[in-house]
SERO-304900 format. One record per residue: residue in one letter; x, y, z of N, C-alpha, C in turn; residue number from 0. Coordinates in steps of 0.05 Angstrom, whole numbers, plus 5000, padded with zeros to 4 digits. Atoms other than C-alpha are relative to their C-alpha. Layout:
<rec><doza>a</doza><n_X>X</n_X><n_Y>Y</n_Y><n_Z>Z</n_Z><ca_X>X</ca_X><ca_Y>Y</ca_Y><ca_Z>Z</ca_Z><c_X>X</c_X><c_Y>Y</c_Y><c_Z>Z</c_Z><kolro>NUM</kolro></rec>
...
END
This chain:
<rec><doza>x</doza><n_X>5017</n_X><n_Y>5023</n_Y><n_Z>4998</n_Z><ca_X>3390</ca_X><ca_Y>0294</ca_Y><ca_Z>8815</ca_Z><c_X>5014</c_X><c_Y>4977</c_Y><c_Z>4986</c_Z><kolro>0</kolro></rec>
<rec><doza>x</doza><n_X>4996</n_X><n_Y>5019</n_Y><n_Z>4998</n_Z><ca_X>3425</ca_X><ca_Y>0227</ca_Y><ca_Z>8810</ca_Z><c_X>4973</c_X><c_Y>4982</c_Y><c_Z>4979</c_Z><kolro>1</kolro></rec>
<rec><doza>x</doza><n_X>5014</n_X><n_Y>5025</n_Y><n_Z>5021</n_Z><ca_X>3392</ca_X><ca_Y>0167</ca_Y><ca_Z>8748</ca_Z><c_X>4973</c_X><c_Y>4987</c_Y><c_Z>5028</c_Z><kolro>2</kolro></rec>
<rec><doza>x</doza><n_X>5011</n_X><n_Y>5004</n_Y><n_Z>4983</n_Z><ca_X>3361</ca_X><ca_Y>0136</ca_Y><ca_Z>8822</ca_Z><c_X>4970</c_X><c_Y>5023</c_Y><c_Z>5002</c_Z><kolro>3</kolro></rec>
<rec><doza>x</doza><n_X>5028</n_X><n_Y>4982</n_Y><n_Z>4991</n_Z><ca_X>3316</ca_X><ca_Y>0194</ca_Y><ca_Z>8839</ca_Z><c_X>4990</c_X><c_Y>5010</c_Y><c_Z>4972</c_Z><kolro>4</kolro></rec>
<rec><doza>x</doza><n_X>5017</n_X><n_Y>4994</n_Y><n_Z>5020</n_Z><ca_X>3299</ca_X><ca_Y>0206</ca_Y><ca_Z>8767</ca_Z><c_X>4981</c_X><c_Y>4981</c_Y><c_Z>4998</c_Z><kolro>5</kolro></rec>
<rec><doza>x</doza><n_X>5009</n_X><n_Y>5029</n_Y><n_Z>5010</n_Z><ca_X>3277</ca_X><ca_Y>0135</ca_Y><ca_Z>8752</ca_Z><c_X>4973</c_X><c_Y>5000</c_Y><c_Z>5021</c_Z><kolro>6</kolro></rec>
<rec><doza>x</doza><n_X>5015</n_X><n_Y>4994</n_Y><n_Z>4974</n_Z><ca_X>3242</ca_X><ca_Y>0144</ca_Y><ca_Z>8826</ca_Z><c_X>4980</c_X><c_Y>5015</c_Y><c_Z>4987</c_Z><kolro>7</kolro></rec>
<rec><doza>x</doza><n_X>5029</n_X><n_Y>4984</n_Y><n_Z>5007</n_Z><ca_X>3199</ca_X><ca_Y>0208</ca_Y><ca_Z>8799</ca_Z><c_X>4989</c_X><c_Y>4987</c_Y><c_Z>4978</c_Z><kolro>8</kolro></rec>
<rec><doza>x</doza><n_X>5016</n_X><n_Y>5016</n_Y><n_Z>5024</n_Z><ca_X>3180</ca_X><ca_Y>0168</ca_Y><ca_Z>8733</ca_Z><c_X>4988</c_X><c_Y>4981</c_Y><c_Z>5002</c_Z><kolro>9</kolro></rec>
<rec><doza>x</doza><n_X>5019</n_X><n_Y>5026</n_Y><n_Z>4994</n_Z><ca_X>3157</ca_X><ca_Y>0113</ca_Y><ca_Z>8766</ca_Z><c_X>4967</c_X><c_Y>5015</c_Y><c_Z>5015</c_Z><kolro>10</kolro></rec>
<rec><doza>x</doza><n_X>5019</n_X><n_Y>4993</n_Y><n_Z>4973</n_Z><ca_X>3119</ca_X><ca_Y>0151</ca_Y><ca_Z>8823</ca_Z><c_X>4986</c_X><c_Y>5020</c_Y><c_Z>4981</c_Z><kolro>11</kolro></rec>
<rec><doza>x</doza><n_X>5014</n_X><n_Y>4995</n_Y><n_Z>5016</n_Z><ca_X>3089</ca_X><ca_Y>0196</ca_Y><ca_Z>8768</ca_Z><c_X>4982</c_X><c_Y>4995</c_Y><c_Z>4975</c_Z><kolro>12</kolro></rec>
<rec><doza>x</doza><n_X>5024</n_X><n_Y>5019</n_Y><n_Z>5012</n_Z><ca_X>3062</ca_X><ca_Y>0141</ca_Y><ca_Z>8720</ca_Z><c_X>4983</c_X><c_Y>4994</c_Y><c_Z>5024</c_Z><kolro>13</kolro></rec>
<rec><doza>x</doza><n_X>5016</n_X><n_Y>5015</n_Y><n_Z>4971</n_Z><ca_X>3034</ca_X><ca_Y>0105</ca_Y><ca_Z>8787</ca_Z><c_X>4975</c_X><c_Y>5031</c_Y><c_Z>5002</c_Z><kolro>14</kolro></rec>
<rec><doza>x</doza><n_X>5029</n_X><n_Y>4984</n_Y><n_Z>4994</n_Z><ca_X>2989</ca_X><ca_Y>0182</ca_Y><ca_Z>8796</ca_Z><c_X>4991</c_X><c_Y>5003</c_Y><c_Z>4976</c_Z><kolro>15</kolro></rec>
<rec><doza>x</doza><n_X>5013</n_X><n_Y>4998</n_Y><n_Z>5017</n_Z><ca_X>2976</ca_X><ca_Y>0185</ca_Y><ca_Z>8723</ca_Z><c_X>4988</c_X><c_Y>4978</c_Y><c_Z>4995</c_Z><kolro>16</kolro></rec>
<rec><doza>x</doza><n_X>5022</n_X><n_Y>5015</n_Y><n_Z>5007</n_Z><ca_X>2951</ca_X><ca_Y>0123</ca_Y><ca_Z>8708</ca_Z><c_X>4989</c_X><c_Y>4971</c_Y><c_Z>5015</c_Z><kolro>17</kolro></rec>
<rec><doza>x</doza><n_X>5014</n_X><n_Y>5025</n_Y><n_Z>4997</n_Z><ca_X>2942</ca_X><ca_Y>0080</ca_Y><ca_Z>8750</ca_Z><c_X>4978</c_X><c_Y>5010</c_Y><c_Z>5033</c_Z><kolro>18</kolro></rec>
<rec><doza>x</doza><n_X>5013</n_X><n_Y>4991</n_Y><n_Z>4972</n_Z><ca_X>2908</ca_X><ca_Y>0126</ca_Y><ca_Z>8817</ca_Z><c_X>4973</c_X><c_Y>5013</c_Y><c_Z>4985</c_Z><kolro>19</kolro></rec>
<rec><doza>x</doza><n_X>5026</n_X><n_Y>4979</n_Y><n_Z>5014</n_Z><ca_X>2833</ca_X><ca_Y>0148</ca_Y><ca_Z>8796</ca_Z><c_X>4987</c_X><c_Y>5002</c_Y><c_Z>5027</c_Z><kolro>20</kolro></rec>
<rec><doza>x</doza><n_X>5020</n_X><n_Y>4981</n_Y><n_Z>4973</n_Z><ca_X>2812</ca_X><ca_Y>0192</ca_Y><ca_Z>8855</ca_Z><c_X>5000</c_X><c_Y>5036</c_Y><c_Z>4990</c_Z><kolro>21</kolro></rec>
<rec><doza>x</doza><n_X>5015</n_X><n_Y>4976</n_Y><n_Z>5007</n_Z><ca_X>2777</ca_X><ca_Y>0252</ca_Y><ca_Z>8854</ca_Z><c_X>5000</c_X><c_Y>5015</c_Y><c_Z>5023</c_Z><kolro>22</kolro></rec>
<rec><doza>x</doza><n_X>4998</n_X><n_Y>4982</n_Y><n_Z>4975</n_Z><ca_X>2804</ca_X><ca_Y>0307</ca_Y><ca_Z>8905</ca_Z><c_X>4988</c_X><c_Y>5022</c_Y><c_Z>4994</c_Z><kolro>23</kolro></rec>
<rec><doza>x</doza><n_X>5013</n_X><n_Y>4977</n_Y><n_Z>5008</n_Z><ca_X>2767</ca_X><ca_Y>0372</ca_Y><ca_Z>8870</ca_Z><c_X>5023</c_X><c_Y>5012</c_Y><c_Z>4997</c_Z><kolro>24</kolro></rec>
<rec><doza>x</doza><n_X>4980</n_X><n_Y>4984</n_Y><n_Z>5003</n_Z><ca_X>2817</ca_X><ca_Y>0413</ca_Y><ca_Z>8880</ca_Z><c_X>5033</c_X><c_Y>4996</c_Y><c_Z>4980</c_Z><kolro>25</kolro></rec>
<rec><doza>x</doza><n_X>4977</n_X><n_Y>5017</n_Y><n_Z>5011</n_Z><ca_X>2875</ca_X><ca_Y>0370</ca_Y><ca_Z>8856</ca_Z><c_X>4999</c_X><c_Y>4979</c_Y><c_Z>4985</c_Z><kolro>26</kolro></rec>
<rec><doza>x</doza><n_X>5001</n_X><n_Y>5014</n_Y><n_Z>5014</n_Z><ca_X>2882</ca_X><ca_Y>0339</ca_Y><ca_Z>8799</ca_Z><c_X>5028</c_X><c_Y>4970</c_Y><c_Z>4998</c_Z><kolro>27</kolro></rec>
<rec><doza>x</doza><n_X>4980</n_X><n_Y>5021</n_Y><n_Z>5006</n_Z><ca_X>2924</ca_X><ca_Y>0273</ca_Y><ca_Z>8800</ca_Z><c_X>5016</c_X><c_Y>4982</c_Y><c_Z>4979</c_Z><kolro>28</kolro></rec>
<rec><doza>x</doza><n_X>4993</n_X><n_Y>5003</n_Y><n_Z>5020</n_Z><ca_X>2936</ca_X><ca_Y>0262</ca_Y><ca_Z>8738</ca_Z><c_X>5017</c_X><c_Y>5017</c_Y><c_Z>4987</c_Z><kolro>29</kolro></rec>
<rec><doza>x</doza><n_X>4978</n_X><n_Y>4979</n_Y><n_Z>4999</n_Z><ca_X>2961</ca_X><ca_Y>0329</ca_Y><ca_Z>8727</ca_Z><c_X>5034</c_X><c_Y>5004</c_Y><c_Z>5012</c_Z><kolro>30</kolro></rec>
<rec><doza>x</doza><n_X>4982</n_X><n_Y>5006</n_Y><n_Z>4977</n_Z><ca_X>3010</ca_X><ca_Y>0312</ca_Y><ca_Z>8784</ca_Z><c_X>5018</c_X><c_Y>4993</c_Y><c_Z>4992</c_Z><kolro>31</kolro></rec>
<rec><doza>x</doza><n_X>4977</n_X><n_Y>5037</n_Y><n_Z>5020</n_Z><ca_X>3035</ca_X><ca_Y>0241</ca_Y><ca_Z>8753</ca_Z><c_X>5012</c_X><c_Y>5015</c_Y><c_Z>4968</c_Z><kolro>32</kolro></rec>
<rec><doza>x</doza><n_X>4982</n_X><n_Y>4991</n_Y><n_Z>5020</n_Z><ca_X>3053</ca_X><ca_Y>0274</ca_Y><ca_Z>8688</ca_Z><c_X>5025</c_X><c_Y>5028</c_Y><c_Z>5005</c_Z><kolro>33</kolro></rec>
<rec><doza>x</doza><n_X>4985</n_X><n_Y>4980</n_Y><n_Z>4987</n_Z><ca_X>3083</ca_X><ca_Y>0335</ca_Y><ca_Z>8726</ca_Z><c_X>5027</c_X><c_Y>4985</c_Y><c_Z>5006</c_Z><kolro>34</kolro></rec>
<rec><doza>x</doza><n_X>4971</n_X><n_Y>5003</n_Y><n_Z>4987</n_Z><ca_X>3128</ca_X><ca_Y>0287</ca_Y><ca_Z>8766</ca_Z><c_X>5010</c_X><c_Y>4985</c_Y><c_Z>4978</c_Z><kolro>35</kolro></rec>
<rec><doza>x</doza><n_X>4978</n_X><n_Y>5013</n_Y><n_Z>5015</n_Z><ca_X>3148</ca_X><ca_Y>0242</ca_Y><ca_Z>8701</ca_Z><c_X>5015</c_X><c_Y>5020</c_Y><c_Z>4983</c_Z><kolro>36</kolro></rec>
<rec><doza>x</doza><n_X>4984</n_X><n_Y>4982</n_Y><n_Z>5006</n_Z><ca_X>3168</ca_X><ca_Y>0307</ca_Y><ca_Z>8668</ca_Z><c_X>5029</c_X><c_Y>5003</c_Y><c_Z>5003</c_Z><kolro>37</kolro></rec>
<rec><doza>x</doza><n_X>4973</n_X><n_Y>4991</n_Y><n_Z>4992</n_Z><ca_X>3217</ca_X><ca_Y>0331</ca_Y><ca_Z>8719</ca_Z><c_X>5008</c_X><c_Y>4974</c_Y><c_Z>4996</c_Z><kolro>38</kolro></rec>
<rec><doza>x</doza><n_X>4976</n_X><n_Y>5018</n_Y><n_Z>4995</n_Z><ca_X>3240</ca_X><ca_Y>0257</ca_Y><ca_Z>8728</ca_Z><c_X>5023</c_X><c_Y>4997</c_Y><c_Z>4974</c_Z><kolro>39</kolro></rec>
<rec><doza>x</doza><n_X>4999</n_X><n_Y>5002</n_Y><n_Z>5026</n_Z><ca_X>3251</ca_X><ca_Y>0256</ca_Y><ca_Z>8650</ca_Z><c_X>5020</c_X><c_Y>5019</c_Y><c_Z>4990</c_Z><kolro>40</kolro></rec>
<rec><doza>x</doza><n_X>4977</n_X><n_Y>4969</n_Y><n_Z>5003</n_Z><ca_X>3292</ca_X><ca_Y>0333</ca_Y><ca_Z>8654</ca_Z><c_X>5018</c_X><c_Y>4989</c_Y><c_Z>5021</c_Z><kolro>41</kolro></rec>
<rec><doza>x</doza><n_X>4976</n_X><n_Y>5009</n_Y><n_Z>4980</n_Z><ca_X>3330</ca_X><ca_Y>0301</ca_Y><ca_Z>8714</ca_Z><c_X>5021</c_X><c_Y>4980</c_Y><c_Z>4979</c_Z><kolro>42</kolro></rec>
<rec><doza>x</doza><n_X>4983</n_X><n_Y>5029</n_Y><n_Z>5007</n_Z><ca_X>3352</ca_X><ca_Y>0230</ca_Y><ca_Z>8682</ca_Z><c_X>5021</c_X><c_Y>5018</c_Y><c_Z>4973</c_Z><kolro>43</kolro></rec>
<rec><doza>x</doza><n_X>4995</n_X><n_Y>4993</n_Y><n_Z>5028</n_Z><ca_X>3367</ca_X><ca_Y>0274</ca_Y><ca_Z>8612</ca_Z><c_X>5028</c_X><c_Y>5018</c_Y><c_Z>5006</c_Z><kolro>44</kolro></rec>
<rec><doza>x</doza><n_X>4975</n_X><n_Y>4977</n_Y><n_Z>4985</n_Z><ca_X>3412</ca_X><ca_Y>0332</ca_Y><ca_Z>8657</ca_Z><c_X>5020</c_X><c_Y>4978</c_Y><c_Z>5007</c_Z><kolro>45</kolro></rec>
<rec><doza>x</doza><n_X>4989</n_X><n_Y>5025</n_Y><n_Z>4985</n_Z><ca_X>3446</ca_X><ca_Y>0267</ca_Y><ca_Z>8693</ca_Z><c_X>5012</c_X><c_Y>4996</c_Y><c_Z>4979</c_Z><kolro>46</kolro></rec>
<rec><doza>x</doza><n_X>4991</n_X><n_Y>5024</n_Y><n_Z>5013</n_Z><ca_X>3459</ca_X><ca_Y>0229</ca_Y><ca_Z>8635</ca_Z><c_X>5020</c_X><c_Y>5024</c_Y><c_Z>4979</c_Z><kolro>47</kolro></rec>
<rec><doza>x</doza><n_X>4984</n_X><n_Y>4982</n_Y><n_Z>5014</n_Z><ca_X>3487</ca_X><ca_Y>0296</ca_Y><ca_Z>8599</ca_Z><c_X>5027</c_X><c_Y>5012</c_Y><c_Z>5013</c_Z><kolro>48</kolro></rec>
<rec><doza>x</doza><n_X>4985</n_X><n_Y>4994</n_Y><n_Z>4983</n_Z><ca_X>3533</ca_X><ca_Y>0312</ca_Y><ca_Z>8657</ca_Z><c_X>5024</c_X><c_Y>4981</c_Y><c_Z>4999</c_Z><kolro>49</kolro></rec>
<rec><doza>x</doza><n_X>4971</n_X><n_Y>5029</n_Y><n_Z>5003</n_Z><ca_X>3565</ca_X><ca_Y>0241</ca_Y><ca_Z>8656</ca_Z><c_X>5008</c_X><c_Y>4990</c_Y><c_Z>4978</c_Z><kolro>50</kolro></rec>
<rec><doza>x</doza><n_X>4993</n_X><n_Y>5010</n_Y><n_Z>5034</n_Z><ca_X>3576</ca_X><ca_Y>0241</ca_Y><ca_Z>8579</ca_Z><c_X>5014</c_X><c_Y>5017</c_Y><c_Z>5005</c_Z><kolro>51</kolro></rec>
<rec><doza>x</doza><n_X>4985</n_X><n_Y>4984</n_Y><n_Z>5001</n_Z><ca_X>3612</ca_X><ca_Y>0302</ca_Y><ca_Z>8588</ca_Z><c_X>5027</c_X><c_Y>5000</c_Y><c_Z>5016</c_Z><kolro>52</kolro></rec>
<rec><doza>x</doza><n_X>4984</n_X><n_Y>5016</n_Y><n_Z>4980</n_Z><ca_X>3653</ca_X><ca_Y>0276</ca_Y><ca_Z>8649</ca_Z><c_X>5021</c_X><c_Y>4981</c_Y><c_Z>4985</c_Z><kolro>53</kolro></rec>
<rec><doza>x</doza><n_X>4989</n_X><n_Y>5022</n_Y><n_Z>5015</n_Z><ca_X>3678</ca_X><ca_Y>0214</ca_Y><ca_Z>8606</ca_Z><c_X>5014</c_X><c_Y>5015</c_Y><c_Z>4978</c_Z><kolro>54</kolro></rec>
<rec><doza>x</doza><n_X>4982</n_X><n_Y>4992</n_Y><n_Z>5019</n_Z><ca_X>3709</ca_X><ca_Y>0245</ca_Y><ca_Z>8556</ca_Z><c_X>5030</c_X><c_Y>5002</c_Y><c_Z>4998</c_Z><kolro>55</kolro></rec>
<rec><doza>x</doza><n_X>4968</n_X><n_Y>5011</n_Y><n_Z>4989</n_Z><ca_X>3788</ca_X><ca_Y>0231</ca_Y><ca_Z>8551</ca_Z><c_X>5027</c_X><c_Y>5031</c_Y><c_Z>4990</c_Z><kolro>56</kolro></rec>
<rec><doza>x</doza><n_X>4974</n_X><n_Y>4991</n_Y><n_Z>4996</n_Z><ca_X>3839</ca_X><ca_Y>0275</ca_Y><ca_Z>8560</ca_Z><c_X>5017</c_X><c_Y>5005</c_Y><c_Z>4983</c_Z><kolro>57</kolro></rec>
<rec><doza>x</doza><n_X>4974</n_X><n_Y>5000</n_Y><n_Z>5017</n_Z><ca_X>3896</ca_X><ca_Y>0295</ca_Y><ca_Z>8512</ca_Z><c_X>5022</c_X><c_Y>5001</c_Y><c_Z>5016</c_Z><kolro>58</kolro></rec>
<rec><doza>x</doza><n_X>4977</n_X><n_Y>4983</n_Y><n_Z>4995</n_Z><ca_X>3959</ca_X><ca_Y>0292</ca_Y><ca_Z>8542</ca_Z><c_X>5025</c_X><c_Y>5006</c_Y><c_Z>4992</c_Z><kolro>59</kolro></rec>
<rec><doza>x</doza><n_X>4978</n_X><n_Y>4995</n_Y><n_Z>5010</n_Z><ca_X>4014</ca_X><ca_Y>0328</ca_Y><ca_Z>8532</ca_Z><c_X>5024</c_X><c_Y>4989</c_Y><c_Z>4998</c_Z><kolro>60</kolro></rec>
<rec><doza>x</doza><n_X>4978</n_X><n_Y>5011</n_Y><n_Z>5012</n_Z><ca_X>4076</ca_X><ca_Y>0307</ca_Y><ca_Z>8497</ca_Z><c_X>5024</c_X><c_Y>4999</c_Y><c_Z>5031</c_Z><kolro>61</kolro></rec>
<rec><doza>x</doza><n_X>4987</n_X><n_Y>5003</n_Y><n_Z>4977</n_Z><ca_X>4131</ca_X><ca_Y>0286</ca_Y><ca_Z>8555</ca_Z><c_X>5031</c_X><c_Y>5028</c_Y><c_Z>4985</c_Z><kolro>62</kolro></rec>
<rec><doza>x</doza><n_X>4979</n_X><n_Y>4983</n_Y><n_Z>5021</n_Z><ca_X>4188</ca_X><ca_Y>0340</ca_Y><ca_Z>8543</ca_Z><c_X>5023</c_X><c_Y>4987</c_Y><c_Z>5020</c_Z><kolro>63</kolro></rec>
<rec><doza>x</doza><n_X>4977</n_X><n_Y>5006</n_Y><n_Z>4982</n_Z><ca_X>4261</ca_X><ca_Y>0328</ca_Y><ca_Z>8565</ca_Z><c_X>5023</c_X><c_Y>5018</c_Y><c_Z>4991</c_Z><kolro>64</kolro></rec>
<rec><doza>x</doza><n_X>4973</n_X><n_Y>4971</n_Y><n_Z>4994</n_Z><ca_X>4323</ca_X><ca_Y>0371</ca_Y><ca_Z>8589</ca_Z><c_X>5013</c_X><c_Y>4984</c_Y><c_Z>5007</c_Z><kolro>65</kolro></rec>
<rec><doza>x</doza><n_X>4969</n_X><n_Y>5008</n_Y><n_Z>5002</n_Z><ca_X>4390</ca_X><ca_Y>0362</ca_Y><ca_Z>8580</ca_Z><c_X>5012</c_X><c_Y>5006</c_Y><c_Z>5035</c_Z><kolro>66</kolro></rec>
<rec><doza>x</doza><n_X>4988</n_X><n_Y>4986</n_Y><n_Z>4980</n_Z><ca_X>4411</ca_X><ca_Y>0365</ca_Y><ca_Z>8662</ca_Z><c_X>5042</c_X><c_Y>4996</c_Y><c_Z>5006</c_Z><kolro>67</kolro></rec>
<rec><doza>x</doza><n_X>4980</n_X><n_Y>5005</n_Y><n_Z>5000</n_Z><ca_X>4482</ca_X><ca_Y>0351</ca_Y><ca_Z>8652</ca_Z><c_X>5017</c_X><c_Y>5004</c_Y><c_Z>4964</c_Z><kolro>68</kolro></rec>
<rec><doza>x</doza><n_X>4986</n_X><n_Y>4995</n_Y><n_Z>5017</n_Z><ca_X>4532</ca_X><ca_Y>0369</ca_Y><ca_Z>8601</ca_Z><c_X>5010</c_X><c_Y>4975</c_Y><c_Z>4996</c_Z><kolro>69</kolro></rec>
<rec><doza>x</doza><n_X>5004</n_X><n_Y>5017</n_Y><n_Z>5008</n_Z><ca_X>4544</ca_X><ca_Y>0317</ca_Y><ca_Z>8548</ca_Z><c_X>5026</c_X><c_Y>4986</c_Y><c_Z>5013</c_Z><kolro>70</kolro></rec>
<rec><doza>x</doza><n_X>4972</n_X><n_Y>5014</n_Y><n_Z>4984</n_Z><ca_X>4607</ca_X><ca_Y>0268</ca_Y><ca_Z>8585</ca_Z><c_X>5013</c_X><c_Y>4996</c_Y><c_Z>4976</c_Z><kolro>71</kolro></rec>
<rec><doza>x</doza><n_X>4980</n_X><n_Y>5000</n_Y><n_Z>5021</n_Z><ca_X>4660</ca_X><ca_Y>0254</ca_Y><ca_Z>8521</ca_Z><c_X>5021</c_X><c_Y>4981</c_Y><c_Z>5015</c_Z><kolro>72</kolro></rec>
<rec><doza>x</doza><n_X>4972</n_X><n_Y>5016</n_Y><n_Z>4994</n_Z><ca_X>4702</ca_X><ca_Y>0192</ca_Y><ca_Z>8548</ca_Z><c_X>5014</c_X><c_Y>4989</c_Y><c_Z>4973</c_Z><kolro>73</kolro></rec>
<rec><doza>x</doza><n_X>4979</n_X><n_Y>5014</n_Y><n_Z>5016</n_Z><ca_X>4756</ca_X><ca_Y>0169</ca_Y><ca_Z>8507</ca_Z><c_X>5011</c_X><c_Y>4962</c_Y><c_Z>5011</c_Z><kolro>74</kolro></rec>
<rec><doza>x</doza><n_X>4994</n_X><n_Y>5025</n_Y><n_Z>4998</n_Z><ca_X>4773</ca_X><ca_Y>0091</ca_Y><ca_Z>8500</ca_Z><c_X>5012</c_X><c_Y>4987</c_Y><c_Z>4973</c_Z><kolro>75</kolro></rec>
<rec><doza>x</doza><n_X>4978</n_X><n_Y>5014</n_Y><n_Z>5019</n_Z><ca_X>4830</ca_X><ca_Y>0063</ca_Y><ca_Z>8465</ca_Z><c_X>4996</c_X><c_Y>5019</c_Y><c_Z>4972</c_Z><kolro>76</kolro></rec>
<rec><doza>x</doza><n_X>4997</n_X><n_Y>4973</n_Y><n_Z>5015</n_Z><ca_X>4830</ca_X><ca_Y>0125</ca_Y><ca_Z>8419</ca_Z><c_X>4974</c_X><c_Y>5010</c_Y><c_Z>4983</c_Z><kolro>77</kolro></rec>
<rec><doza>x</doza><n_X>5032</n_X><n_Y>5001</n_Y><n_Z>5016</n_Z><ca_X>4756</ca_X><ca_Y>0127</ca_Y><ca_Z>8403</ca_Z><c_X>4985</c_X><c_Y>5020</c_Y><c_Z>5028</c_Z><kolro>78</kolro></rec>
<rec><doza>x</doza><n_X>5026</n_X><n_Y>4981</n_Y><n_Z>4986</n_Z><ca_X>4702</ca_X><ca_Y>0176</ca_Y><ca_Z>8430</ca_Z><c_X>4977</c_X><c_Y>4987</c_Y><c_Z>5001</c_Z><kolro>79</kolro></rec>
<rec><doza>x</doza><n_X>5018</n_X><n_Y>5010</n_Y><n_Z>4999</n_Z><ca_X>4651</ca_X><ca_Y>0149</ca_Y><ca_Z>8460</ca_Z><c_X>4980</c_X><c_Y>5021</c_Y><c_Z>5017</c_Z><kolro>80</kolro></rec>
<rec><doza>x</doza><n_X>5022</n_X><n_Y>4975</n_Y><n_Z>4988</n_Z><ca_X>4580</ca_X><ca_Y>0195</ca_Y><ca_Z>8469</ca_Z><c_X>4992</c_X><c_Y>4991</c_Y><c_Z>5013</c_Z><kolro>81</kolro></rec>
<rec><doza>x</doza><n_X>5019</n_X><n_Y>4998</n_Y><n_Z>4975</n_Z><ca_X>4548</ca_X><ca_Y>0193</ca_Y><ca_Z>8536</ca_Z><c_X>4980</c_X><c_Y>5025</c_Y><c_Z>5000</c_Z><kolro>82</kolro></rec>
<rec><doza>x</doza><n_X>5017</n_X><n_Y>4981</n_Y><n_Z>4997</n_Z><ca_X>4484</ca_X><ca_Y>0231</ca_Y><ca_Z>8544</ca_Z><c_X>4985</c_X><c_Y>5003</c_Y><c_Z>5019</c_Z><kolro>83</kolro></rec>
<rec><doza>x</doza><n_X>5011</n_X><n_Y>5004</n_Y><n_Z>4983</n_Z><ca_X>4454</ca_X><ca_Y>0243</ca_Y><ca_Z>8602</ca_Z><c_X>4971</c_X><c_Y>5013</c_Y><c_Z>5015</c_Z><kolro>84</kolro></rec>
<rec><doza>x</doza><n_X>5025</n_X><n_Y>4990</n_Y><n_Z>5000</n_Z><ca_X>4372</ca_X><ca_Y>0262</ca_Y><ca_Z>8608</ca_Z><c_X>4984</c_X><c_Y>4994</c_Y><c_Z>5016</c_Z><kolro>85</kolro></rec>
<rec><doza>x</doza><n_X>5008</n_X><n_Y>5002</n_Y><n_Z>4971</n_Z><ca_X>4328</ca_X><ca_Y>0272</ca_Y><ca_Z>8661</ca_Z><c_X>4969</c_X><c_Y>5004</c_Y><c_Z>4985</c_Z><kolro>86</kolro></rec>
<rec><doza>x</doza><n_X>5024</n_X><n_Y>4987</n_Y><n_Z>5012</n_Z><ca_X>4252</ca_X><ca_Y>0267</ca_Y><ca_Z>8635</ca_Z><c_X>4976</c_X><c_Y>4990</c_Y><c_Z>5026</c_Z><kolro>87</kolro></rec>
<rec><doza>x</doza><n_X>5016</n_X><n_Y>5006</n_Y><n_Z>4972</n_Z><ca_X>4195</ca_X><ca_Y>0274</ca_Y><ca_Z>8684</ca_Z><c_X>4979</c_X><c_Y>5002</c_Y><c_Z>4980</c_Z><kolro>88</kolro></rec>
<rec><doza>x</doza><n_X>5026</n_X><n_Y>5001</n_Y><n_Z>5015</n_Z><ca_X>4124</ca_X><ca_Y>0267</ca_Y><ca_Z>8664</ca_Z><c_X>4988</c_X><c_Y>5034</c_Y><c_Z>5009</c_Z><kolro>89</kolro></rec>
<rec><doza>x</doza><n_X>5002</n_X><n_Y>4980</n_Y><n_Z>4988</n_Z><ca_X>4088</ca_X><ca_Y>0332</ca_Y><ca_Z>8670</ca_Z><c_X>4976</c_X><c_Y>5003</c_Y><c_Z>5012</c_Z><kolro>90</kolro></rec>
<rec><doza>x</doza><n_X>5013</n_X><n_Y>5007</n_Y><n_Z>4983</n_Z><ca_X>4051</ca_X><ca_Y>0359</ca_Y><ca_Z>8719</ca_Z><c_X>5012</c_X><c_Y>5000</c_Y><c_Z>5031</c_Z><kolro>91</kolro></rec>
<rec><doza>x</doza><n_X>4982</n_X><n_Y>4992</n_Y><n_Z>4979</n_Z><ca_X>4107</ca_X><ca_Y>0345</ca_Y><ca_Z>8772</ca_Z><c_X>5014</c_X><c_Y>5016</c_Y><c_Z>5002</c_Z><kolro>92</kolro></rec>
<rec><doza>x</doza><n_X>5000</n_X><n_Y>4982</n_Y><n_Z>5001</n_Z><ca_X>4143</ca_X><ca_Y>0390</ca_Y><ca_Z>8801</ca_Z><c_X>5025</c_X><c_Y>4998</c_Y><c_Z>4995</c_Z><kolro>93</kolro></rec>
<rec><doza>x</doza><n_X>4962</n_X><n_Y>4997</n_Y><n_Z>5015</n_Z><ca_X>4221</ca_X><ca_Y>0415</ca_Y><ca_Z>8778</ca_Z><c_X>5014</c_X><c_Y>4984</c_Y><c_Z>5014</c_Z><kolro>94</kolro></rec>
END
């Protein structure tokens, strides 16, 4: 049950509690109107506990990275220079 159709039974169950005074014998309308603001009242409460639980954020995991290439080692004018070459994907995707 959707905030809409709660709000809906809370209305439409004040409206038979207090504001309808008829007298069916058998059926009490007052009884009714607090009946339906009840459930609307366990609806809106389930609803509103569903989408608090929903919202809640995520941790995610740390990005990892692999070495796909062995480290390159050029030489220039008699100096070593390190090349490293890393491939990092977010995860989640695939290899």
């Amino acid at each position: 049950m959707g905030i809409g159709a709660s709000i809906f039974l809370i209305a439409l169950g004040a409206i038979f509690a207090f504001a309808i005074d008829a007298n069916l014998g058998w059926l009490n309308l007052n009884v009714v109107g607090w009946v339906l603001m009840l459930a609307g009242l366990v609806g809106l409460l389930t609803t509103l506990y569903f989408w608090n639980n929903r919202r809640r954020t995520v941790v995610a995991a740390p990005v990892r990275e692999r070495v796909v290439a062995q480290p390159v080692v050029p030489v220039q004018d008699d100096r070593i220079v390190r090349e490293e070459v890393r491939e990092v994907r977010r995860p989640g995707y695939p290899a």
